[in-house]
C-alpha positions as CSV (number, residue, x, y, z in Angstrom):
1,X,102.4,100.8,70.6
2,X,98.7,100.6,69.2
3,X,97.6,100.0,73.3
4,X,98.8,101.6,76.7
5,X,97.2,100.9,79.5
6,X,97.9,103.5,82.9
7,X,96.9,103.1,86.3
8,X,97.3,107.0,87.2
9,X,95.6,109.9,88.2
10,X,98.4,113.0,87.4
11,X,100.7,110.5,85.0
12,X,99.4,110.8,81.4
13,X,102.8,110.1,79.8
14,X,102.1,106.6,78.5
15,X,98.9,107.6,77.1
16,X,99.9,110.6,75.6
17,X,103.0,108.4,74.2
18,X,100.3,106.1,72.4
19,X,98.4,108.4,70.5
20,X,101.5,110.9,69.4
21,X,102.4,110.6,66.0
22,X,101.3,106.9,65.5
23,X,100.0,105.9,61.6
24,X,98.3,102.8,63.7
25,X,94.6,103.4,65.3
26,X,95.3,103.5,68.8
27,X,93.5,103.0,72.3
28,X,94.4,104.2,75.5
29,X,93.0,102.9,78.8
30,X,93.6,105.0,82.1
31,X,92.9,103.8,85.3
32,X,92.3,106.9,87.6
33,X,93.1,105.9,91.3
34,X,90.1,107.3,93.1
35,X,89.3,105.5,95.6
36,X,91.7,105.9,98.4
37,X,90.5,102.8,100.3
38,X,92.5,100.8,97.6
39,X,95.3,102.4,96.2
40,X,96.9,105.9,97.3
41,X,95.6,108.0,95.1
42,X,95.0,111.7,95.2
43,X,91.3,112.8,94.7
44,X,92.4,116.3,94.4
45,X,93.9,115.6,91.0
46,X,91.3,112.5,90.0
47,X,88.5,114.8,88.6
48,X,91.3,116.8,86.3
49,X,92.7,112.9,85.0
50,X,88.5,111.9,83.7
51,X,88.7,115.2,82.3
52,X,91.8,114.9,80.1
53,X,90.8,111.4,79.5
54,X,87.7,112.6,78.1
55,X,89.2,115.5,75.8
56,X,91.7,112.6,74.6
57,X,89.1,110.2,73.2
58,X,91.2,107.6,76.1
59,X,88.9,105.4,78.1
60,X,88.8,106.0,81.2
61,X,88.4,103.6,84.2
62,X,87.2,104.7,87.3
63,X,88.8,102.6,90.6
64,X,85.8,103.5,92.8
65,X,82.8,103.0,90.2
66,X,84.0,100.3,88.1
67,X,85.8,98.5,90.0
68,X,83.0,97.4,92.9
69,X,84.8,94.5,94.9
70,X,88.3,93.5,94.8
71,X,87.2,90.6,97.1
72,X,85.2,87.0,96.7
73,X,82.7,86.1,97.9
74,X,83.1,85.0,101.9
75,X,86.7,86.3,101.9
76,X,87.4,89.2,104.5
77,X,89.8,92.2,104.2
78,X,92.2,92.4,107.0
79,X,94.6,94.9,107.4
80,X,97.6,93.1,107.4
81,X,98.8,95.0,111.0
82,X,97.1,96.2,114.5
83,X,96.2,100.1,114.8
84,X,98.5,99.9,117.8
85,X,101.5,99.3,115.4
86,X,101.4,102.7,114.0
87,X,101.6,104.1,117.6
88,X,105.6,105.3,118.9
89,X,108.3,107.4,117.5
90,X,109.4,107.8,113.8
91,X,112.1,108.8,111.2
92,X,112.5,109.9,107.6
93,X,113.8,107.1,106.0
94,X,115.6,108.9,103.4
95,X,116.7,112.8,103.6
96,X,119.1,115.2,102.3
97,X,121.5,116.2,104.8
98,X,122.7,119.6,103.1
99,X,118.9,121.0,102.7
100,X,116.8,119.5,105.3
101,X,116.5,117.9,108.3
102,X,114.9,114.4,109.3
103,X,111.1,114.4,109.8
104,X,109.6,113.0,112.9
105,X,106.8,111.4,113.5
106,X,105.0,111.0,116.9
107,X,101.5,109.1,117.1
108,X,100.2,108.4,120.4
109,X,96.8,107.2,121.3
110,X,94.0,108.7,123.6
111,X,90.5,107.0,123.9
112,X,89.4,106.6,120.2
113,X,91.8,109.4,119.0
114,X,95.3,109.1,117.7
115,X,97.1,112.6,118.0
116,X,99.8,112.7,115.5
117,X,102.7,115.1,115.7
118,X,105.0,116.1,112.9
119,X,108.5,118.2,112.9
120,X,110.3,118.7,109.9
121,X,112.8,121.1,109.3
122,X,113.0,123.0,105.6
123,X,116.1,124.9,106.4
124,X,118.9,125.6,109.3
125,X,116.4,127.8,111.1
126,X,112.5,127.0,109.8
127,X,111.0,123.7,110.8
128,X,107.3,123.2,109.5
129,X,105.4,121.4,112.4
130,X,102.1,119.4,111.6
131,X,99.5,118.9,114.5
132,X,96.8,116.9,113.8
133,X,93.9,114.1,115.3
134,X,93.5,111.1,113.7
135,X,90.7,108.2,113.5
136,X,90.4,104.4,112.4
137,X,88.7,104.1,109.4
138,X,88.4,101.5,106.9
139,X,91.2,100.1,104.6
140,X,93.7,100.4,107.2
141,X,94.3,103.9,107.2
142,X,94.4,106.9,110.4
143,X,92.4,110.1,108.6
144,X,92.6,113.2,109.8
145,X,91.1,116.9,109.0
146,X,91.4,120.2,110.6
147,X,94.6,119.8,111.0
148,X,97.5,122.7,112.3
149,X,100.2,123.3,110.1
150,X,103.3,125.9,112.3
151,X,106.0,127.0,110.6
152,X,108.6,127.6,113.3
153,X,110.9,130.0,112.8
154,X,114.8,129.9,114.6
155,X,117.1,133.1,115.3
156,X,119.6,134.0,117.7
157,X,118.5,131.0,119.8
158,X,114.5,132.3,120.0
159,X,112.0,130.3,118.5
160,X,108.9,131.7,116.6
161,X,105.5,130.2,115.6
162,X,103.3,131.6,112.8
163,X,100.4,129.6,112.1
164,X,99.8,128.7,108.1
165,X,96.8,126.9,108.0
166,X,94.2,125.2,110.4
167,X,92.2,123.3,107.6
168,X,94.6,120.4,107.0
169,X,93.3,116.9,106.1
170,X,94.6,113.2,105.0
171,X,95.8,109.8,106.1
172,X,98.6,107.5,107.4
173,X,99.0,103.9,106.4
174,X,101.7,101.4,106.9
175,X,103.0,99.9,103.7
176,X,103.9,96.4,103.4
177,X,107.6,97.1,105.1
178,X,105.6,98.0,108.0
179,X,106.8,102.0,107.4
180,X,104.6,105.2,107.7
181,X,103.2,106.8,104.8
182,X,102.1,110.3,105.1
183,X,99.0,111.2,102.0
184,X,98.6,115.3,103.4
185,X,96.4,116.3,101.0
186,X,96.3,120.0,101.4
187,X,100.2,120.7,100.7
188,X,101.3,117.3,99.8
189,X,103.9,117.8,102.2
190,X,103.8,113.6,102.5
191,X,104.8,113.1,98.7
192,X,107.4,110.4,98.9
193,X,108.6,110.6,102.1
194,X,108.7,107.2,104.2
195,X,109.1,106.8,107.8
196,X,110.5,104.2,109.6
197,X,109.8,103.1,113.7
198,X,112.3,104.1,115.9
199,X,110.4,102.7,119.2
C-alpha cells in the first residue's frame, strides 16, 4: 500500500505495515482517539500514539483538536437512551466458564448520584469487587473517580476483603444494543467485556 489510514490510539499495525519494506513513498495517517466524548478511547495511551506518530514521520490526527464539531449547524446531540436506562441489574454477556465467573453489575440511583457496584470473580475463591459513584456528564456517559477496588478472598467458607486501591476512575455507556460498557481506566478491568440488563 502507498496509504493507510488508522483510527487508533495503541494499534499501530497498519501504519507500521505501510512504511515496512515498501520501494513506493508512503504516507500514513493516524487518527488517535482522544476525546472520550466521541469514540472510546483511552487517554492513558493517546499521548504515547502522537509520540510514535511523531518519531514515524506518520501524520497524526488529533480527535479532540482537529476534529472541532461532528455536528451541523442547528442539529442537537441526543443520547440515543434516558440516564434511567442504565439503572437495574446486569450480566457479562460473554464469559469463560472454566476460569471465571460472570460479572455483575448493579447501578442504582440516589439524588444526582448513581452508585455502581461490580462483582467479578477471577478464580473459584477471589472475586474482585468495584465500588464506585457515578455522575451525568456529556456524551452520554456515567464518570466516576475515586473509586474502591476489593479483592475478596474465599476459604473454608470465610470471606476476606483486602483493599487494592481507592483512586479508581472511568465511565459507563450504553452501546447501540442498549448493553453496558465498562472504560476502567486505572486497571482496564472493562477491556472488552459487555453487559447485558437482566431487570
Amino acid at each position: 500500500p502507498v496509504l493507510s489510514f488508522g483510527n487508533s490510539t495503541g494499534d499501530s499495525s497498519m501504519a507500521n505495515f505501510t512504511i515496512t519494506d515498501n520501494p513506493y513513498r508512503s504516507l500514513a495517517f493516524m487518527l488517535c482517539c482522544d476525546d472520550l466524548e466521541r469514540e472510546n478511547g483511552n487517554e492513558s495511551k493517546a499521548g504515547k500514539m502522537f509520540d510514535l506518530c511523531k518519531a514515524n514521520g506518520w501524520q497524526s490526527i488529533s480527535m479532540k483538536n482537529d476534529w472541532k464539531s461532528i455536528y451541523g449547524d442547528g442539529v442537537e446531540k441526543t443520547l440515543g437512551y434516558k440516564w434511567t436506562d442504565l439503572l437495574g441489574n446486569w450480566e457479562e454477556k460473554f464469559w469463560d466458564y472454566d476460569f471465571e465467573g460472570r460479572g455483575k453489575i448493579c447501578i442504582a440511583k440516589n439524588g444526582s448520584v448513581y452508585s455502581v457496584h461490580i462483582e467479578r470473580a477471577s478464580s473459584a475463591a477471589s472475586i474482585e469487587v468495584y465500588d464506585m459513584n457515578a455522575t451525568e456528564a456529556s456524551g452520554g456517559v456515567l464518570v466516576y473517580e475515586n473509586g474502591v477496588h476489593t479483592i475478596r478472598t474465599i476459604s473454608d467458607g470465610n470471606s476476606k476483603d483486602e483493599i487494592k486501591s481507592t483512586n479508581g476512575s472511568g465511565q459507563f455507556y450504553l452501546n447501540s444494543a442498549n448493553e453496558i460498557m465498562w472504560d476502567d481506566r486505572l486497571d482496564h478491568a472493562g477491556d472488552g467485556l459487555v453487559f447485558i440488563s437482566v431487570k
